[in-house]
py3Dmol code that shows the C-alpha trace and the ligand (Angstrom):
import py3Dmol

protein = """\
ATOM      1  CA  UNK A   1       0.072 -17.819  36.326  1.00  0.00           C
ATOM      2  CA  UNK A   2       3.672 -17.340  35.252  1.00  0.00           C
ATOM      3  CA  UNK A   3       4.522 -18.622  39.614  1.00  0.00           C
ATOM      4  CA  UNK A   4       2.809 -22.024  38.584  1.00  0.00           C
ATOM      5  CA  UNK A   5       4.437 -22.403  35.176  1.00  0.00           C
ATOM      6  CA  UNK A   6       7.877 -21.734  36.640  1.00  0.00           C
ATOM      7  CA  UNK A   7       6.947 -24.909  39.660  1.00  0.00           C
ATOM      8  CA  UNK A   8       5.483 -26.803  36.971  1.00  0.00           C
ATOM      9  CA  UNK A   9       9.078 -26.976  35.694  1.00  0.00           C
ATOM     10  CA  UNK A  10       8.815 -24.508  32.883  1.00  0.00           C
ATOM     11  CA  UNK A  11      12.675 -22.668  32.971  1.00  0.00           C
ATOM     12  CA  UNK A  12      13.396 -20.906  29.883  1.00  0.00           C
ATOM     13  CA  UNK A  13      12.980 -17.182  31.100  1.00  0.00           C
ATOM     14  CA  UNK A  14      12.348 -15.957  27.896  1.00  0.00           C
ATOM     15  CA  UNK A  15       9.143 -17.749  27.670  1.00  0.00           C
ATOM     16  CA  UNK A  16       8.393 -16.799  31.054  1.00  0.00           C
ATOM     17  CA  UNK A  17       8.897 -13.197  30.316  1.00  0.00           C
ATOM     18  CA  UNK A  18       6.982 -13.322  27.102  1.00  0.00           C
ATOM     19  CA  UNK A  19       3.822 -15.279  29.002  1.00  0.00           C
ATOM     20  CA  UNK A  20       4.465 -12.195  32.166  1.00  0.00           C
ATOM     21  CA  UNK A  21       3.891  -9.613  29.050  1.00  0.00           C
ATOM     22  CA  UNK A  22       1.047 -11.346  26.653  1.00  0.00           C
ATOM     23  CA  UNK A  23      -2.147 -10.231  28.634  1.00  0.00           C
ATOM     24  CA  UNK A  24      -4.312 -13.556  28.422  1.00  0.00           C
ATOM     25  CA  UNK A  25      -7.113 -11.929  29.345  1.00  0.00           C
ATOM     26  CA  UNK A  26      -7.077  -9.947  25.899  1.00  0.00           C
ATOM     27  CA  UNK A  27      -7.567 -13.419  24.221  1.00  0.00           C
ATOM     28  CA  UNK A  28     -10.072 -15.020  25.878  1.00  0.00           C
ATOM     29  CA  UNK A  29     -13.892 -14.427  25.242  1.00  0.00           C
ATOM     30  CA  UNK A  30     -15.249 -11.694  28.081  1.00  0.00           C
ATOM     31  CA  UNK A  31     -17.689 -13.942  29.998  1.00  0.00           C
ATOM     32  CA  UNK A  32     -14.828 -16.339  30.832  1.00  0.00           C
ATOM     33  CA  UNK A  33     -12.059 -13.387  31.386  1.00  0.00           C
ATOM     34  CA  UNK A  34     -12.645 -14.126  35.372  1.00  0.00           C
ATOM     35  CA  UNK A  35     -10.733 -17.479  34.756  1.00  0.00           C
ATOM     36  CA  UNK A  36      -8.084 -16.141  31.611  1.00  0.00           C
ATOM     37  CA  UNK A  37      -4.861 -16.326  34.376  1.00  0.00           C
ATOM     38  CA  UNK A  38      -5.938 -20.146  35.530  1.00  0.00           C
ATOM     39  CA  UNK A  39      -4.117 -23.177  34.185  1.00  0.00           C
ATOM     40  CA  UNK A  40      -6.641 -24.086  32.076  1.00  0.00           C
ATOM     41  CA  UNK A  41      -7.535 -24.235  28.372  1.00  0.00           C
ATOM     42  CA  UNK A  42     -10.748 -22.495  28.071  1.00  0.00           C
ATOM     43  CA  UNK A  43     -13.432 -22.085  25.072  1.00  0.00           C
ATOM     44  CA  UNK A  44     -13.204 -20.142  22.659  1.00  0.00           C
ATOM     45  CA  UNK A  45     -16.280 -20.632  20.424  1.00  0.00           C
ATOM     46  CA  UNK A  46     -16.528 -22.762  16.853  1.00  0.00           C
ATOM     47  CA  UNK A  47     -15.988 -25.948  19.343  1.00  0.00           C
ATOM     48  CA  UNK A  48     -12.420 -24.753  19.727  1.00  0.00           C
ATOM     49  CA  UNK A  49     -10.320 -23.923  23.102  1.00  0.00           C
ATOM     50  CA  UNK A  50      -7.372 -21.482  23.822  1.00  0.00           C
ATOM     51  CA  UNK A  51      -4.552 -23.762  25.215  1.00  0.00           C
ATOM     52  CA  UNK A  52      -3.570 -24.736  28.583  1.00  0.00           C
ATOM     53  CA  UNK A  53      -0.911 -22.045  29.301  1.00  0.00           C
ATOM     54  CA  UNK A  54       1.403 -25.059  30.697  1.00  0.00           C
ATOM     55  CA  UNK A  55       0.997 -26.532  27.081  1.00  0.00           C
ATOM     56  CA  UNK A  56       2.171 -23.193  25.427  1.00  0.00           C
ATOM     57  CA  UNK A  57       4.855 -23.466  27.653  1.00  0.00           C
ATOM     58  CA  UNK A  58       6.104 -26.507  27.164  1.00  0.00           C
ATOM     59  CA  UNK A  59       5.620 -26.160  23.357  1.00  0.00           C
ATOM     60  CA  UNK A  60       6.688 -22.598  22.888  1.00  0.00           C
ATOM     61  CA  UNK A  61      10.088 -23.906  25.084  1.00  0.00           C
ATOM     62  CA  UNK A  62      10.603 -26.525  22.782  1.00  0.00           C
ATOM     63  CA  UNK A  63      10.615 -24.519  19.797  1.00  0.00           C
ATOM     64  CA  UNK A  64      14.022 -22.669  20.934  1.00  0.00           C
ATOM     65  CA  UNK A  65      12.946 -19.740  19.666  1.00  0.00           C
ATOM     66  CA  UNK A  66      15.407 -16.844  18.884  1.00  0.00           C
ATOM     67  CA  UNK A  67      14.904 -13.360  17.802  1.00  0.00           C
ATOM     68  CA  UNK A  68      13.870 -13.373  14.341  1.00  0.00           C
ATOM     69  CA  UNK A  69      13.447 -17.064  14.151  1.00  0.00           C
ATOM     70  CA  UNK A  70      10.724 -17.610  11.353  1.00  0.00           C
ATOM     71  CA  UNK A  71       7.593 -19.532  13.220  1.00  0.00           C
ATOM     72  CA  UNK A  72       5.054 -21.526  11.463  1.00  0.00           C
ATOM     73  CA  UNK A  73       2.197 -22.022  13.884  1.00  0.00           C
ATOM     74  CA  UNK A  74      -0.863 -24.398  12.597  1.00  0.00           C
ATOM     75  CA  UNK A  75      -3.982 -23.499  14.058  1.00  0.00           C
ATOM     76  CA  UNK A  76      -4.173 -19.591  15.209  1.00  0.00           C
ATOM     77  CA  UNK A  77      -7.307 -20.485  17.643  1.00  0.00           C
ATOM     78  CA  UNK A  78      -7.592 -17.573  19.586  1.00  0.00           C
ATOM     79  CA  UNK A  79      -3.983 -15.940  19.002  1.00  0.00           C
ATOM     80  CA  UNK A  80      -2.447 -15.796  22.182  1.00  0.00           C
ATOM     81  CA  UNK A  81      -0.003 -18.433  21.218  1.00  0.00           C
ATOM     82  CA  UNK A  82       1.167 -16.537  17.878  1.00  0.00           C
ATOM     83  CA  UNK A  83       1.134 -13.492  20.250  1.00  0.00           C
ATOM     84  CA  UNK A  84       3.447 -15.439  22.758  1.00  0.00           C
ATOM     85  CA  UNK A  85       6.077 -16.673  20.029  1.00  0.00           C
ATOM     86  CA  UNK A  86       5.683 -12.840  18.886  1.00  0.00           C
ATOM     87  CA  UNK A  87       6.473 -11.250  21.901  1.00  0.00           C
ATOM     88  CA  UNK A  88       9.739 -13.176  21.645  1.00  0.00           C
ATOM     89  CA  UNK A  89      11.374 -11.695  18.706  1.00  0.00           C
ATOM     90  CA  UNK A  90       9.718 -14.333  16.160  1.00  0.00           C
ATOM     91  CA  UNK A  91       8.576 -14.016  12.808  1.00  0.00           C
ATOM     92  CA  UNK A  92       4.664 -15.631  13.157  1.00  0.00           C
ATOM     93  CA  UNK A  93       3.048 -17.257  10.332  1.00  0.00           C
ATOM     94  CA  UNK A  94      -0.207 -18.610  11.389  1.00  0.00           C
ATOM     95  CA  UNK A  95      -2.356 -20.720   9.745  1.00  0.00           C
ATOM     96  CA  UNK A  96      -6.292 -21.337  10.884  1.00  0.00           C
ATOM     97  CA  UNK A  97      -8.805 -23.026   9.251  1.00  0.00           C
ATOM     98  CA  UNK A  98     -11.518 -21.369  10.656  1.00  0.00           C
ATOM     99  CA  UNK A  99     -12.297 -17.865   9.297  1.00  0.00           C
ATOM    100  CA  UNK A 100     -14.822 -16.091  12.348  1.00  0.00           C
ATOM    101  CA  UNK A 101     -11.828 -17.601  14.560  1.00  0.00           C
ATOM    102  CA  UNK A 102      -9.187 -16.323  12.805  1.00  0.00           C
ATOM    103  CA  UNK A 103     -10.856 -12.903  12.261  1.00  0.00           C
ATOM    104  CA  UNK A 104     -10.913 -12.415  15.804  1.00  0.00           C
ATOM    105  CA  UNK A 105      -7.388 -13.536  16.485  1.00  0.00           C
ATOM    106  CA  UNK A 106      -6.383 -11.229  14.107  1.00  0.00           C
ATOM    107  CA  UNK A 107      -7.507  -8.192  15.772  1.00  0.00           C
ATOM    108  CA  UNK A 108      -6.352  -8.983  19.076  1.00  0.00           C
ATOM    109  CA  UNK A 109      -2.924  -9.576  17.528  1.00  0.00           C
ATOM    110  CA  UNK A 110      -2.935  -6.032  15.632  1.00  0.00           C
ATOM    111  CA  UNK A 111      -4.260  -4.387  19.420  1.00  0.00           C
ATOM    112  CA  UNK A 112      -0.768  -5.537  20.770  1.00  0.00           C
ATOM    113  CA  UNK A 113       1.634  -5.138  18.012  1.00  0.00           C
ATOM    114  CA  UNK A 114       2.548  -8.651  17.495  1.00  0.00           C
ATOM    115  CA  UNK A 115       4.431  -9.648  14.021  1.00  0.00           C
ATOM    116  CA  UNK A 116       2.423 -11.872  12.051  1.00  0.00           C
ATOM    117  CA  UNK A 117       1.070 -13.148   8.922  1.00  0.00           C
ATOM    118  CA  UNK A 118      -2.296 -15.070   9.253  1.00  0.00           C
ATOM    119  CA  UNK A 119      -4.336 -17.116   6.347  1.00  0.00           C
ATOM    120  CA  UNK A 120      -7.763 -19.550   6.287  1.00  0.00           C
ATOM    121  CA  UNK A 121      -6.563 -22.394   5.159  1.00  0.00           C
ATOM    122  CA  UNK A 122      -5.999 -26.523   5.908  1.00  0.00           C
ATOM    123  CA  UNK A 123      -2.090 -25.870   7.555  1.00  0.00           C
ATOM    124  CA  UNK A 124      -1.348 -29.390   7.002  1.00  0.00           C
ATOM    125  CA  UNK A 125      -0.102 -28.719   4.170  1.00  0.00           C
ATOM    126  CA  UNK A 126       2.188 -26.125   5.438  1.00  0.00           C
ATOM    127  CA  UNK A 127       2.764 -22.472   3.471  1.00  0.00           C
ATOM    128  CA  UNK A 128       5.223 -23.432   0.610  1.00  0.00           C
ATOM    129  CA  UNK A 129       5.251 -19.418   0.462  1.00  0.00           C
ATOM    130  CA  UNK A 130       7.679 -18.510   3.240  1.00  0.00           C
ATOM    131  CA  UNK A 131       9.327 -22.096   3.785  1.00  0.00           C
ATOM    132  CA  UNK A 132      11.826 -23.083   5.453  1.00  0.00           C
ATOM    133  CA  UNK A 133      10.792 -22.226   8.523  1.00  0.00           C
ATOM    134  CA  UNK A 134      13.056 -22.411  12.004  1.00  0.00           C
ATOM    135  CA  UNK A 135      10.142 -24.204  13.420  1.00  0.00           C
ATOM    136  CA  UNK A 136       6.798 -25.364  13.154  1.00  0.00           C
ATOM    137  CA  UNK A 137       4.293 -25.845  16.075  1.00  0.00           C
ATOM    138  CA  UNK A 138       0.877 -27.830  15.422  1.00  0.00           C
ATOM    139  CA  UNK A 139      -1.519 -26.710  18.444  1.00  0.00           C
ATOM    140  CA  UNK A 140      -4.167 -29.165  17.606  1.00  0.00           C
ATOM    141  CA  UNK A 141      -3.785 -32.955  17.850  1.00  0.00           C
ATOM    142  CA  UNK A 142      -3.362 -35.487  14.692  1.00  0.00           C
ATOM    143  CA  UNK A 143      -3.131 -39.280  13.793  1.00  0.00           C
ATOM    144  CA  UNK A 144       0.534 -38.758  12.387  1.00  0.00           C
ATOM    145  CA  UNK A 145       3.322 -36.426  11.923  1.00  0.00           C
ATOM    146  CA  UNK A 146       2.578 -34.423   8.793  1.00  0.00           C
ATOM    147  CA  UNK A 147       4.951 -34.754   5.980  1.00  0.00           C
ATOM    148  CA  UNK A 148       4.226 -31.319   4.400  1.00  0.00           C
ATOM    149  CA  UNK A 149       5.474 -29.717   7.314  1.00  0.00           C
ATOM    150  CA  UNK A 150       8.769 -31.622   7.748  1.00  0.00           C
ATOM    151  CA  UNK A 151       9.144 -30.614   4.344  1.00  0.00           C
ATOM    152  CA  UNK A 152       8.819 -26.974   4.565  1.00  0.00           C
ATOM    153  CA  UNK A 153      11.647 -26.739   8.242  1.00  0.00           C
ATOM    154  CA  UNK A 154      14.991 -25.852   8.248  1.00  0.00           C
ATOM    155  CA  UNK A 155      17.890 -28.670   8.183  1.00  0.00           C
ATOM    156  CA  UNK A 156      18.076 -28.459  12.110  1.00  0.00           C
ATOM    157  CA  UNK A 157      14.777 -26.597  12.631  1.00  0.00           C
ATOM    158  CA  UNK A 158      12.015 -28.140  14.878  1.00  0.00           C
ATOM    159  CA  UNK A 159       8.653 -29.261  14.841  1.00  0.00           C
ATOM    160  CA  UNK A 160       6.206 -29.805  17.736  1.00  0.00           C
ATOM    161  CA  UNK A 161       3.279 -31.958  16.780  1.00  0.00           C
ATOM    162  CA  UNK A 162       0.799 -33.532  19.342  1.00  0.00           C
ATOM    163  CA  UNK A 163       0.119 -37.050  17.738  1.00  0.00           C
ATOM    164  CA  UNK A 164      -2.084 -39.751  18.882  1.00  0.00           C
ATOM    165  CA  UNK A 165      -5.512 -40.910  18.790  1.00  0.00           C
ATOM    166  CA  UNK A 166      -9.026 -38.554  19.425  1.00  0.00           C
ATOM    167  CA  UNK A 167      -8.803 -39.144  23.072  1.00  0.00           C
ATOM    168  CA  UNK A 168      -5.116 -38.177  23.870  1.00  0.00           C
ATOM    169  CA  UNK A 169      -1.969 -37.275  22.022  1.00  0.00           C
ATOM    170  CA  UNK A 170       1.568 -37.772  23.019  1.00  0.00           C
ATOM    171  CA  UNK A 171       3.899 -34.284  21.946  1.00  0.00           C
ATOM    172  CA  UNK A 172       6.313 -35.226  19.804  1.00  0.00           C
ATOM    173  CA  UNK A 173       9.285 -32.578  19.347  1.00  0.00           C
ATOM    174  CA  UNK A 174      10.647 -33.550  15.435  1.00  0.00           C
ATOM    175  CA  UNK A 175      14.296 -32.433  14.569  1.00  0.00           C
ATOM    176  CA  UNK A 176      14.965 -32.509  10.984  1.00  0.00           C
ATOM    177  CA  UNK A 177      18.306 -33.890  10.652  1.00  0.00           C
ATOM    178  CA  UNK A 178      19.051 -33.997   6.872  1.00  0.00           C
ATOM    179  CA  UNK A 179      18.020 -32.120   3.457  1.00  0.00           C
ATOM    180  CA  UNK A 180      16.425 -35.797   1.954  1.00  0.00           C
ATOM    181  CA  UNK A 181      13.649 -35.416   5.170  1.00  0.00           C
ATOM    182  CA  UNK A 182      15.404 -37.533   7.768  1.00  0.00           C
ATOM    183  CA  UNK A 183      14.164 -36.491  11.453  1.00  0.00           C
ATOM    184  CA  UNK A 184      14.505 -37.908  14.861  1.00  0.00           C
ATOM    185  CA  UNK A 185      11.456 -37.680  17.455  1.00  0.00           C
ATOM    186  CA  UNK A 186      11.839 -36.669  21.035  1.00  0.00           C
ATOM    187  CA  UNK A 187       8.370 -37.758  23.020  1.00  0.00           C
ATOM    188  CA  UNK A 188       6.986 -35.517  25.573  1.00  0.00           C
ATOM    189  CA  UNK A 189       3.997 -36.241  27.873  1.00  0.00           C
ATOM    190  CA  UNK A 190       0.620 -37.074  27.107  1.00  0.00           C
ATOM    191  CA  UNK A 191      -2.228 -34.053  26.151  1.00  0.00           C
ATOM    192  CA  UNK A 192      -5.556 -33.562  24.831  1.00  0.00           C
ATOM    193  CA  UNK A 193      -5.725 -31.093  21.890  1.00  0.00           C
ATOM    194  CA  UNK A 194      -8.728 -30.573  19.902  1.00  0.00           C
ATOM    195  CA  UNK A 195      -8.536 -32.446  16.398  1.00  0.00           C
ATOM    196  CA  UNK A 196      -6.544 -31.069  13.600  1.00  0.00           C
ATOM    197  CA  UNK A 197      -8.853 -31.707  10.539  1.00  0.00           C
ATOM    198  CA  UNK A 198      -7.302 -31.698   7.113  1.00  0.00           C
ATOM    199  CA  UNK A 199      -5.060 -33.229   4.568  1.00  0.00           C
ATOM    200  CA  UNK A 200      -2.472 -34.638   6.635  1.00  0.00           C
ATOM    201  CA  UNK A 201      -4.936 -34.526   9.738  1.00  0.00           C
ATOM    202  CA  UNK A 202      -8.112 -36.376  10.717  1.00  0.00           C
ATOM    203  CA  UNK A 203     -11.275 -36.016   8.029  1.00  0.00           C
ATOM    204  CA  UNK A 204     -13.844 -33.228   7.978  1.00  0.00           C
ATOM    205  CA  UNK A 205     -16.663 -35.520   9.533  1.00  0.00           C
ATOM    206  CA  UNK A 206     -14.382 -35.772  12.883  1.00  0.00           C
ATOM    207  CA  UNK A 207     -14.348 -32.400  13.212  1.00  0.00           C
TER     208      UNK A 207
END
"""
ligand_1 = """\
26
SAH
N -2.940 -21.787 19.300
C -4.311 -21.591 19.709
C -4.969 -22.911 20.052
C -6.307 -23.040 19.409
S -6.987 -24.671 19.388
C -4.420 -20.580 20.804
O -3.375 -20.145 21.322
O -5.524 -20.164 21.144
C -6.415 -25.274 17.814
C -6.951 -24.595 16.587
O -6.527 -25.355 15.456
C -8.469 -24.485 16.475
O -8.829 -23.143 16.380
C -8.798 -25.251 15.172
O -9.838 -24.653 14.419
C -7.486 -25.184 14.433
N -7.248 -26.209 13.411
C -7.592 -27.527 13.425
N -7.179 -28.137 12.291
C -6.541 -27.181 11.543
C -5.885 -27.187 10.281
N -5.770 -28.285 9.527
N -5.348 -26.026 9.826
C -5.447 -24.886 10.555
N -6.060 -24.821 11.758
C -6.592 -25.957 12.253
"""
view = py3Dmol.view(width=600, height=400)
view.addModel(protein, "pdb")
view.setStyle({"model": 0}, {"cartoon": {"style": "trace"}})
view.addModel(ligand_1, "xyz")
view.setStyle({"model": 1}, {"stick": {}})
view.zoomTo()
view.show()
């Protein structure tokens, strides 16, 4: 898995090395476990998927994560990503706003040691609580980059948001530039996330 990411252009080795040590299999529900090393996002239950692992790639690479870099991730799903970002030195808060999924995830992510704090909750609204963060990554799709969470980053801390419409979302890697809120947006390529339902994200009844 970690050969394909690497000639699908993924080069930061720390990711690499992080994806080479997070067993996927561990994450990923046991009927399916025969496919948990394919590039594929698979389900997970609730409607929900564990990502692509080229999308937690990309999106764990454009975090720039350093050791003890203080993570927000919204939307735990299935934990290997907090696991991932854990496994490189970060801080994890997760946020995931459905409890039986988030149960799960959370003893997967005590079996291999990872650093984290996890809560039910809507995570478009961020977590006030341990702001600022050094960056923020959103692993489901919305209609719009949520405010909250530009908010709650570091001057110069990033945020990785998939935004677009149900059927697709363009990544969008937002650097906040200045104290009053200013940010610039770097696009990345098109994916399909499942919808992020809440505040800033689309309405219950999409879900
Ligand atoms: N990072 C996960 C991906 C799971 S899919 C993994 O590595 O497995 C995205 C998850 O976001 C789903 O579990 C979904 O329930 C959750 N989600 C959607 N909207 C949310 C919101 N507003 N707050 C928190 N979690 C949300």
């Amino acid at each position: 898995m970690v050969r394909l990411l690497r000639d699908r252009g993924i080069s930061d080795e720390r990711v690499l090395a992080a994806m080479l040590q997070i067993e996927r299999h561990l994450f990923v529900p046991i009927p399916l476990r025969n496919h948990a090393y394919d590039d594929a996002a698979l389900p997970i239950g609730e409607g929900q998927t564990i990502s692509q692992p080229f999308t937690v790639a990309i999106m764990t690479e454009a975090l720039r994560v350093s050791e003890e870099s203080k993570i927000l991730e919204i939307g735990t799903g299935s934990g290997y990503q907090a696991a991932v970002l854990s496994a490189m030195g970060a801080r994890v808060f997760t946020i995931e706003r459905i409890p039986s999924l988030l149960k799960t995830a959370r003893t997967v992510l005590e079996s291999v040691n990872a650093r984290f704090v996890a809560k039910t909750s809507d995570g478009t609204v961020g977590w006030k609580e341990f702001s600022p963060f050094d960056g923020i990554v959103v692993t489901a799709g919305g209609p719009g980059i949520p405010k909250p969470l530009v908010e709650q980053l570091k001057v110069g801390g990033r945020l990785v948001v998939p935004v677009g419409s149900h059927e697709y979302q363009q990544l969008k890697i937002v650097t906040k530039t200045g104290a009053n809120n200013d940010y610039s947006v770097e696009d990345k390529s098109d994916f399909k996330f499942v919808p992020l339902i809440g505040r800033d994200g689309w309405p219950e009844s999409d879900g």
